[in-house]
BAVEX-997756 format. One line per 8 residues: number of its first residue (from 1); their letters; for each residue x negated, y, z negated of N, C-alpha, C. Coordinates in steps of 0.05 Angstrom, whole numbers. Atoms other than C-alpha are relative to their C-alpha. Layout:
N
NUM = A = X:Y:Z:X:Y:Z:X:Y:Z ~ ...
//
This chain:
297
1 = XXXXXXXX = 9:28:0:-125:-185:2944:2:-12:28 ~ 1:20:-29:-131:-241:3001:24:2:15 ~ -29:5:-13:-74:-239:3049:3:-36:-3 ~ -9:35:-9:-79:-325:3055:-2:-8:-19 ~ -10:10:27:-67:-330:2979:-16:-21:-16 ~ 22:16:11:-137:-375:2982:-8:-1:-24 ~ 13:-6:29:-157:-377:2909:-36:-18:3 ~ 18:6:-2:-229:-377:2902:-14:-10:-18
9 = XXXXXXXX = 19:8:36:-283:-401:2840:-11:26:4 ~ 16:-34:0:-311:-333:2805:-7:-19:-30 ~ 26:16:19:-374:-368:2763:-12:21:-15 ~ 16:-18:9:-412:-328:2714:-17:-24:-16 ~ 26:13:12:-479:-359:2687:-15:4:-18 ~ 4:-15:23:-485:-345:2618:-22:-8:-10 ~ 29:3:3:-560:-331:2606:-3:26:-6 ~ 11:-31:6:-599:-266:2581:-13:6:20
17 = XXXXXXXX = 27:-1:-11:-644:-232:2616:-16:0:9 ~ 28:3:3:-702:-245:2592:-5:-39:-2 ~ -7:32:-10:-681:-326:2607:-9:-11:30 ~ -5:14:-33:-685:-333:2678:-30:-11:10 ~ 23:17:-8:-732:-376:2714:-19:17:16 ~ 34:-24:-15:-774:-310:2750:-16:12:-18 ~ 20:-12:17:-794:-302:2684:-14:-19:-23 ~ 15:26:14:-823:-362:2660:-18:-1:-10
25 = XXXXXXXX = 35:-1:7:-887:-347:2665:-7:21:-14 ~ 2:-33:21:-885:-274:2630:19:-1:-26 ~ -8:4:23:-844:-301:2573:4:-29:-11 ~ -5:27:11:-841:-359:2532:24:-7:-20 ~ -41:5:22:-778:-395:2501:-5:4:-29 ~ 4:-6:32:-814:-388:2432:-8:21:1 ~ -8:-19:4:-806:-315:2445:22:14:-4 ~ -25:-11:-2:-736:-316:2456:7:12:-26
33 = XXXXXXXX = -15:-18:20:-712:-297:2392:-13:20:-14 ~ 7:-22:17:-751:-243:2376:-2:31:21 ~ 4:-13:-24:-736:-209:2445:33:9:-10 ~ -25:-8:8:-673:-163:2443:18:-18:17 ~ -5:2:-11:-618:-195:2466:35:11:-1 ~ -19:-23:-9:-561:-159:2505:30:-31:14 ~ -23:20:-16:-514:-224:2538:27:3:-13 ~ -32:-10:4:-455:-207:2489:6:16:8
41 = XXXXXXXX = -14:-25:-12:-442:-144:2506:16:-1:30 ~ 1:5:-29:-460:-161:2585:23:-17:2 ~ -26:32:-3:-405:-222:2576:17:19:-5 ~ -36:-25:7:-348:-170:2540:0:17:28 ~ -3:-21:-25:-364:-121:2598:15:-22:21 ~ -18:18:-22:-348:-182:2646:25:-9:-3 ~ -18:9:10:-288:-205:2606:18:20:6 ~ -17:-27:10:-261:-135:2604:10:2:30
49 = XXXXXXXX = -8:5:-25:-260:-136:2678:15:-19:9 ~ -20:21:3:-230:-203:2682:28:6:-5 ~ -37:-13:8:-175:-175:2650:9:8:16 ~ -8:-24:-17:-168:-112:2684:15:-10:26 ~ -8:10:-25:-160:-159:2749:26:-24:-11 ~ -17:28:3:-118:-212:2714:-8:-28:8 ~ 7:30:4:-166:-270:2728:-21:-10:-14 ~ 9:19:19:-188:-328:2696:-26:-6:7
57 = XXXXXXXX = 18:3:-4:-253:-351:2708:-24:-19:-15 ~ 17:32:24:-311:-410:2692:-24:15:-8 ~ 28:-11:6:-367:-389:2657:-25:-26:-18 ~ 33:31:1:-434:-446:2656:-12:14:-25 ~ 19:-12:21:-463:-424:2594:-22:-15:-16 ~ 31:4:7:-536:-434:2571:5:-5:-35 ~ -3:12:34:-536:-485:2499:-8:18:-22 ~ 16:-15:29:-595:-440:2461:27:28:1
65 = XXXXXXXX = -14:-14:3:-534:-382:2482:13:-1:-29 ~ -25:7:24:-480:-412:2449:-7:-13:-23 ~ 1:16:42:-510:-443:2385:-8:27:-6 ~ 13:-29:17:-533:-367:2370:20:19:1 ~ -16:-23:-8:-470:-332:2399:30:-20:3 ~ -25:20:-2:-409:-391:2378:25:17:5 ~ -28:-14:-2:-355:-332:2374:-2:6:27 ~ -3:-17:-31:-372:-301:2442:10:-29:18
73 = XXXXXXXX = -14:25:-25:-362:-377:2470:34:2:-9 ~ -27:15:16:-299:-391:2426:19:25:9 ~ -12:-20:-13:-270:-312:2451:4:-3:34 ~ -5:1:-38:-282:-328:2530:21:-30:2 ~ -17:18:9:-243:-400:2515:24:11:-7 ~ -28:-7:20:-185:-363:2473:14:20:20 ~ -13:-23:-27:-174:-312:2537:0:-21:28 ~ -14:23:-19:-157:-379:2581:-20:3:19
81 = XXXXXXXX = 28:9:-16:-234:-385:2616:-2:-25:-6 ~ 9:30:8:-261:-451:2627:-24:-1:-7 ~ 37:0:4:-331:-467:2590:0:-25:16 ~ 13:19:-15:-376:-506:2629:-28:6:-5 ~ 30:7:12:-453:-525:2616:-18:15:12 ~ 33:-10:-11:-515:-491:2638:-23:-10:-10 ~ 22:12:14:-553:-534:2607:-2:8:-32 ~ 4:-7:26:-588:-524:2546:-23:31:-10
89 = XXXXXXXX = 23:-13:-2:-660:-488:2557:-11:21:19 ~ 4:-19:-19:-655:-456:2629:-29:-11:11 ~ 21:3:-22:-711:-505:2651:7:-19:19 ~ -9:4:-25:-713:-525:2719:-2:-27:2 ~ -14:28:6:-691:-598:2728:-25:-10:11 ~ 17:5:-18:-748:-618:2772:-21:4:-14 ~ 19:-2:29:-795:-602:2717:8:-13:-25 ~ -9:23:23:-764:-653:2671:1:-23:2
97 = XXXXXXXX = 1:24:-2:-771:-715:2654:29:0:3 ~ -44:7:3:-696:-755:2663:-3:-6:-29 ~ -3:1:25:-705:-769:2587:5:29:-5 ~ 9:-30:8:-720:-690:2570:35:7:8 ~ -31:-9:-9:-656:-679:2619:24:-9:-20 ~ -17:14:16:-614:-726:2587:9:8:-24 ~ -2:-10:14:-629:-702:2519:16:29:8 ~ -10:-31:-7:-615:-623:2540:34:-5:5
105 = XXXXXXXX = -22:6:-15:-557:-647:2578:26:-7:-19 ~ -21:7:25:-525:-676:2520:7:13:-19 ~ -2:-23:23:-540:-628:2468:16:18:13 ~ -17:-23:-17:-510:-571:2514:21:-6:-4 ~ -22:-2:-8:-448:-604:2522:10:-11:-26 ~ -15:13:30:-434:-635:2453:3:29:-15 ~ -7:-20:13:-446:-563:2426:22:8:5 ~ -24:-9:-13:-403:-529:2471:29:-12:-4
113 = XXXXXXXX = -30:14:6:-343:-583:2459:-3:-1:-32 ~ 2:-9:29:-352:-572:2382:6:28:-5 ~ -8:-33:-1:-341:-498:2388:22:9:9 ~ -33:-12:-11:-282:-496:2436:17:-25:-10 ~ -27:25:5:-250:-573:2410:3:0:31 ~ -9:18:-20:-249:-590:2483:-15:-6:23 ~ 24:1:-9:-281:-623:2541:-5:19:18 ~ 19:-13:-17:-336:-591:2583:2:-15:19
121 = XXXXXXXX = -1:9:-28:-327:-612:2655:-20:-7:14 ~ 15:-9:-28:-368:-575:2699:-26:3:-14 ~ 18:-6:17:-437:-565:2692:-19:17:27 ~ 13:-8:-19:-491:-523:2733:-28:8:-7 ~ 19:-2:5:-562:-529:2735:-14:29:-2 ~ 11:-15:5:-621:-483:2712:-7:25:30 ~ 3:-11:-26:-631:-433:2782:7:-19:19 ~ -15:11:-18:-586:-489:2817:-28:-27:13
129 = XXXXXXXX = 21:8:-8:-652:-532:2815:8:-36:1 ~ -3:24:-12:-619:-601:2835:-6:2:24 ~ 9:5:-27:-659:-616:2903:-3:-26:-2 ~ 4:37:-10:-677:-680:2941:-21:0:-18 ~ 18:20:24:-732:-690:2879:17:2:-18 ~ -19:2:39:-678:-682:2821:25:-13:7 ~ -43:5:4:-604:-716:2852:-10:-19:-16 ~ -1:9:14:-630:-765:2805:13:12:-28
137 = XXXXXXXX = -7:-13:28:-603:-715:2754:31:-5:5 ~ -34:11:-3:-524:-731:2778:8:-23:-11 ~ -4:20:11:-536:-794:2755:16:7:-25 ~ 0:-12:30:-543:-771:2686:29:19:-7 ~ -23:-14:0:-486:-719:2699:23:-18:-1 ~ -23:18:0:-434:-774:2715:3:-14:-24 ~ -7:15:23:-455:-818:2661:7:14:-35 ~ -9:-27:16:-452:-749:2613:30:-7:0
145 = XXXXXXXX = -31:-7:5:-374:-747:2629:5:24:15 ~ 2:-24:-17:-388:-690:2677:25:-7:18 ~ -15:-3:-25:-327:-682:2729:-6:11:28 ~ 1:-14:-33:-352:-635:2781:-30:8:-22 ~ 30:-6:-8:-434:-610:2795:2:34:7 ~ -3:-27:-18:-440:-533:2817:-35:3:3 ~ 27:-2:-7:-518:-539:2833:-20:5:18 ~ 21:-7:-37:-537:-552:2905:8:27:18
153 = XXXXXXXX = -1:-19:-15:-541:-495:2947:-20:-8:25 ~ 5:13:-18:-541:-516:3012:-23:21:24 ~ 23:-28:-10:-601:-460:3036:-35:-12:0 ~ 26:-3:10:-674:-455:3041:-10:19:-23 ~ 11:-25:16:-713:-419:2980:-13:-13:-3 ~ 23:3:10:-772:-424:2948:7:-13:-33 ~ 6:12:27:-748:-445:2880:32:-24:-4 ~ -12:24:-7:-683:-490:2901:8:4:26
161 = XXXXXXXX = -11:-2:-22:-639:-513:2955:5:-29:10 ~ -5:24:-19:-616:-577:3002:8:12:29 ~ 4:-13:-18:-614:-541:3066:16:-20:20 ~ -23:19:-18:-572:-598:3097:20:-14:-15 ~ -13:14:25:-530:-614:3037:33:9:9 ~ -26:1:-8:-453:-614:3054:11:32:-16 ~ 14:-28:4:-432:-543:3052:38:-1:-15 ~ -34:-3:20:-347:-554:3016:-12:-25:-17
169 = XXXXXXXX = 0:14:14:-334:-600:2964:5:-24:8 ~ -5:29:-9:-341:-674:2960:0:-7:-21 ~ 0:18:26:-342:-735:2918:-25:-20:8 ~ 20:19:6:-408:-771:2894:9:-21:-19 ~ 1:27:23:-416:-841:2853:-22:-8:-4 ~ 27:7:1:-466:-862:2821:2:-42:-5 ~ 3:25:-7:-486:-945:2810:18:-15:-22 ~ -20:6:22:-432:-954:2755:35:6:11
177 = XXXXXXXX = -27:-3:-15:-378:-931:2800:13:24:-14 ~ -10:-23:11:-373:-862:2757:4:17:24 ~ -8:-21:-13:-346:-801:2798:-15:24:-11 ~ 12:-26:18:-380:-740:2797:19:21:26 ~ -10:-15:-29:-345:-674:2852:-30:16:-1 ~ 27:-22:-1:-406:-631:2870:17:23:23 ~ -11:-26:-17:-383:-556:2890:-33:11:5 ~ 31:-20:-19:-448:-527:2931:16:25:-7
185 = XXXXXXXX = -4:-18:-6:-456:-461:2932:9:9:33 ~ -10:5:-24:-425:-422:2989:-22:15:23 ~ 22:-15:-11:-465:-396:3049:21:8:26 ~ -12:-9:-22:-445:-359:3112:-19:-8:29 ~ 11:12:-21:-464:-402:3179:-10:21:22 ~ 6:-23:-21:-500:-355:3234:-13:-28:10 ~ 7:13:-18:-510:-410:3291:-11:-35:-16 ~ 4:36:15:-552:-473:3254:-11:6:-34
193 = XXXXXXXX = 15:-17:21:-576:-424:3193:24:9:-20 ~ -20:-2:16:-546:-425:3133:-7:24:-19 ~ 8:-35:14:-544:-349:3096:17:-1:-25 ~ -5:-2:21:-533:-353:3023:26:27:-5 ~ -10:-22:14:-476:-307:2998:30:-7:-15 ~ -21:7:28:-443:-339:2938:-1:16:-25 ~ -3:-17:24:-464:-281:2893:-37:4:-15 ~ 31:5:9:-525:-269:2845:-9:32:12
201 = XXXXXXXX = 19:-19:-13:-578:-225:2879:10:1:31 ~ -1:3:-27:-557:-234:2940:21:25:7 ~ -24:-20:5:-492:-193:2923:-4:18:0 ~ 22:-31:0:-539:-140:2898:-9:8:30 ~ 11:-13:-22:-573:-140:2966:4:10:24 ~ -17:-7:-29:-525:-141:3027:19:21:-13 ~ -27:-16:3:-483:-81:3037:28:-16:-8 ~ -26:16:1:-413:-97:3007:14:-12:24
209 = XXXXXXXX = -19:17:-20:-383:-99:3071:-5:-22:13 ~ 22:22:-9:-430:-149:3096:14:-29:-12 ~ -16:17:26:-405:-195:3024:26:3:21 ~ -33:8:-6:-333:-187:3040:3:-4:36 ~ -6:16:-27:-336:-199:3118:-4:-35:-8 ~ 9:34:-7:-374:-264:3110:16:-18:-34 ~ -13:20:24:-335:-294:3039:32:-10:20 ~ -21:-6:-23:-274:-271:3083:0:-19:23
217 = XXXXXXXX = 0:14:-23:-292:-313:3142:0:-23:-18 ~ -4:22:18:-295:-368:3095:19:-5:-7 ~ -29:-4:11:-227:-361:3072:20:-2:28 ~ -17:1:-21:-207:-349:3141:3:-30:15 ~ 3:14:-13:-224:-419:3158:24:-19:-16 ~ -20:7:15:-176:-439:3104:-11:-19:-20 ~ 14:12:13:-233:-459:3055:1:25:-22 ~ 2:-16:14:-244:-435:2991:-37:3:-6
225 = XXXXXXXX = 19:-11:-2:-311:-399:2965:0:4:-21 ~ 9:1:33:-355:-405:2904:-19:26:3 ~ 9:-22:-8:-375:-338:2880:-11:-3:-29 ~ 10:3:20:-431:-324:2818:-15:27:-9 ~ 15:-14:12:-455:-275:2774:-11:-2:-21 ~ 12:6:27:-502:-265:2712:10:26:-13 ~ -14:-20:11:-474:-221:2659:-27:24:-1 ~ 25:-23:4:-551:-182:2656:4:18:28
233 = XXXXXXXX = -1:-18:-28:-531:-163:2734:14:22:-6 ~ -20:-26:7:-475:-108:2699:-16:23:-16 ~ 12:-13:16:-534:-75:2661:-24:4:12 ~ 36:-6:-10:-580:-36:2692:-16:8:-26 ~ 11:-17:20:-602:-6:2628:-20:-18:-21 ~ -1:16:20:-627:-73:2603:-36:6:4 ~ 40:-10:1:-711:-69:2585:-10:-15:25 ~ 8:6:-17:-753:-77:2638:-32:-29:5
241 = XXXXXXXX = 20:23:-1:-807:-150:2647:-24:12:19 ~ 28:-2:-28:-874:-139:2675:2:-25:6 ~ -2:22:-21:-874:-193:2725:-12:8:28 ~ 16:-7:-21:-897:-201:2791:21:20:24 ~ -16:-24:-18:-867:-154:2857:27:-19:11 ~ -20:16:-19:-824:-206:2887:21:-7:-31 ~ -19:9:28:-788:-230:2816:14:25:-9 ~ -8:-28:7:-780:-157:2803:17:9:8
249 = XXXXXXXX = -17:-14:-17:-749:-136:2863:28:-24:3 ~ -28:17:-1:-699:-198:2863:15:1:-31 ~ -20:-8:26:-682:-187:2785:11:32:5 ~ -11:-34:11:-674:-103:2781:18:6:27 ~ -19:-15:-15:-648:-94:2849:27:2:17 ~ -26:-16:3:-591:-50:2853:22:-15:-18 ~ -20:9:30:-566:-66:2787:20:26:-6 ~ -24:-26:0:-535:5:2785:23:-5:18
257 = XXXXXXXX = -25:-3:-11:-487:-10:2836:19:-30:-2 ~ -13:33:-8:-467:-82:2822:28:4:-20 ~ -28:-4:17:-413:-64:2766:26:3:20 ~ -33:-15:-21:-370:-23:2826:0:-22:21 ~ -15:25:-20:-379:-81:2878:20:-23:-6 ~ -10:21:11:-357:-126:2831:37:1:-4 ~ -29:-4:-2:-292:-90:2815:12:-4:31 ~ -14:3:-21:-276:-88:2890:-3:-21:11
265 = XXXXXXXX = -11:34:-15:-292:-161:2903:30:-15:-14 ~ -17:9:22:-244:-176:2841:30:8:12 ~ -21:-11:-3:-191:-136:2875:-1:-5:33 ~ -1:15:-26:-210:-163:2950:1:-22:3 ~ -1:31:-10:-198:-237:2943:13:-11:-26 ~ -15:15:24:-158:-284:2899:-22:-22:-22 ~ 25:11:15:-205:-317:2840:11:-15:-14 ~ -9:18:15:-189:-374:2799:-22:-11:-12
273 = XXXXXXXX = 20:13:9:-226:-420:2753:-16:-27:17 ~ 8:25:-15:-266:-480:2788:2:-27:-3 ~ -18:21:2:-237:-531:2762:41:-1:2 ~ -19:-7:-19:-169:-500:2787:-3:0:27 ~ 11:8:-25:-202:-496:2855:4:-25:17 ~ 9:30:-14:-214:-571:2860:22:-13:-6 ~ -24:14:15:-151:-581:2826:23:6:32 ~ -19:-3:-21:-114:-545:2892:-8:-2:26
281 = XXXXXXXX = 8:12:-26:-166:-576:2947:8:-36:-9 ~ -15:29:-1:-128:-648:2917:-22:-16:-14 ~ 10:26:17:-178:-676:2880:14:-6:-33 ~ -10:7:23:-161:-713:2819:-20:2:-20 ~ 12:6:21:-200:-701:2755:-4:-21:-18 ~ 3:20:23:-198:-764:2712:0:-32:28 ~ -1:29:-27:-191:-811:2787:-3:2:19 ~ 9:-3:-26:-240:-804:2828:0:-21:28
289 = XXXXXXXX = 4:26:-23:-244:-842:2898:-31:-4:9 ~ 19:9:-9:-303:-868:2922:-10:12:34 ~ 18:-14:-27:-339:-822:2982:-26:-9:4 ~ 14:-1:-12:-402:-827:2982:-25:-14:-37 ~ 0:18:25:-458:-856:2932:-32:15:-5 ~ 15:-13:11:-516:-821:2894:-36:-9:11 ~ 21:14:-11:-590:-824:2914:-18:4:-29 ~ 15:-9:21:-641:-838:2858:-28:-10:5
297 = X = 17:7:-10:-697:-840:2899:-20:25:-18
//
């Protein structure tokens, strides 16, 4: 593990699949249930590892999941994980009305606290799709009862991002004087260029050592580092989507080797839950201070 005892957030994004937003267009949500689906297993495999390392860890999990899979939530809860929201549907915020959100937003998290008896904190959007057209969705999150955001990723992409969005944790408010913390994803700085590598695909695609230099330099600064996976990344074996070349190559590749990176990040850095994180960079959960103030342009 870490020599500087940093404890980091280790996120998993409980979704299938055959869920994710590169495949939108080649499947429809009133296919989902008649499509196999593999996310329990993919979740025990991640759990089992968890163990193996001895940590705890948050897992955002997707509403249509857990109303179809209540024991697999109520088992990751009973092995001292924190649930936290992924919504409800897995669609992208920016494609929703704020009514549509709202609804989703609610349902997700009323299930979820009906299943485990307690509250849901954190929450993290559909492909992290809070941008400068959706912070109107924090609103909504604060007045939800949300504590902390894990959504912006402070990068360029094609399907999210804030590319100048504050790159550690802060504190937002919205016009009621609610608190919300928003944890960005983390990126590794090369000069004014911010290089994604909080996990995901990304993890898949840089050599490991690449990953653990640059999380590492993060840690060395005496910051901690939000790290994410989807439980379908531990399964190469899972069926394959016709889709287009670019969705393809960012879902399948190097799914064979992501299981063994995973064990040696688990065993190269200290991991905690993310609302332990924010709990030992001093913020207070239930009293927030007033930083900075929401835009609902």
């Amino acid at each position: 593990m870490s020599e500087n005892g940093i404890e980091n957030a280790f996120t998993i994004d409980v979704e299938d699949y055959f869920q994710v937003s590169a495949f939108e267009n080649d499947i429809k949500r009133s296919e989902w249930d008649s499509i196999e689906s593999r996310v329990v297993n993919n979740t025990q495999c991640i759990l089992r590892m968890l163990d193996k390392h001895n940590i705890k860890a948050t897992f955002f999990i997707l509403g249509w999941v857990a109303e179809r899979n209540k024991q697999l939530v109520m088992d990751i809860s009973s092995e001292g994980h924190e649930i936290a929201s992924h919504g409800y549907s897995h669609k992208l915020i920016y494609n929703q009305s704020k009514s549509e959100f709202r609804d989703e937003t609610l349902k997700a998290k009323h299930l979820l606290e009906d299943i485990i008896q307690k509250p849901v904190n954190g929450y993290r959007a559909a492909s992290y799709s809070i941008t400068k057209d959706s912070l109107w969705a924090l609103d909504i999150l604060a007045n939800a009862g949300f504590k902390y955001d894990s959504s912006i990723y402070p990068v360029v992409h094609d399907r999210y991002g804030i590319p100048d969005a504050q790159e550690m944790p802060y504190v937002i408010n919205n016009s009621n004087g609610q608190g919300l913390i928003e944890f960005p994803l983390s990126v590794y700085k090369i000069i004014n260029y911010n290089l994604p590598v909080s996990g995901g695909g990304y993890f898949r695609l840089y050599p490991y050592f690449f990953t653990k230099y640059a999380l590492a330099s993060i840690n060395e600064c005496d910051k901690p580092f939000v790290f994410y996976l989807h439980p379908w990344e531990v399964d190469p074996g899972q069926p394959r989507i016709a889709t287009n070349l670019i969705s393809r190559f960012r879902h399948y590749n190097n799914l064979d080797r992501c299981e063994e990176r995973l064990n040696k990040l688990l065993n190269d850095f200290n991991f905690t839950t993310m609302i332990n994180v924010l709990k030992n960079q001093g913020y207070e959960m239930l009293n927030i201070d007033h930083h900075a103030c929401f835009s609902n342009s």
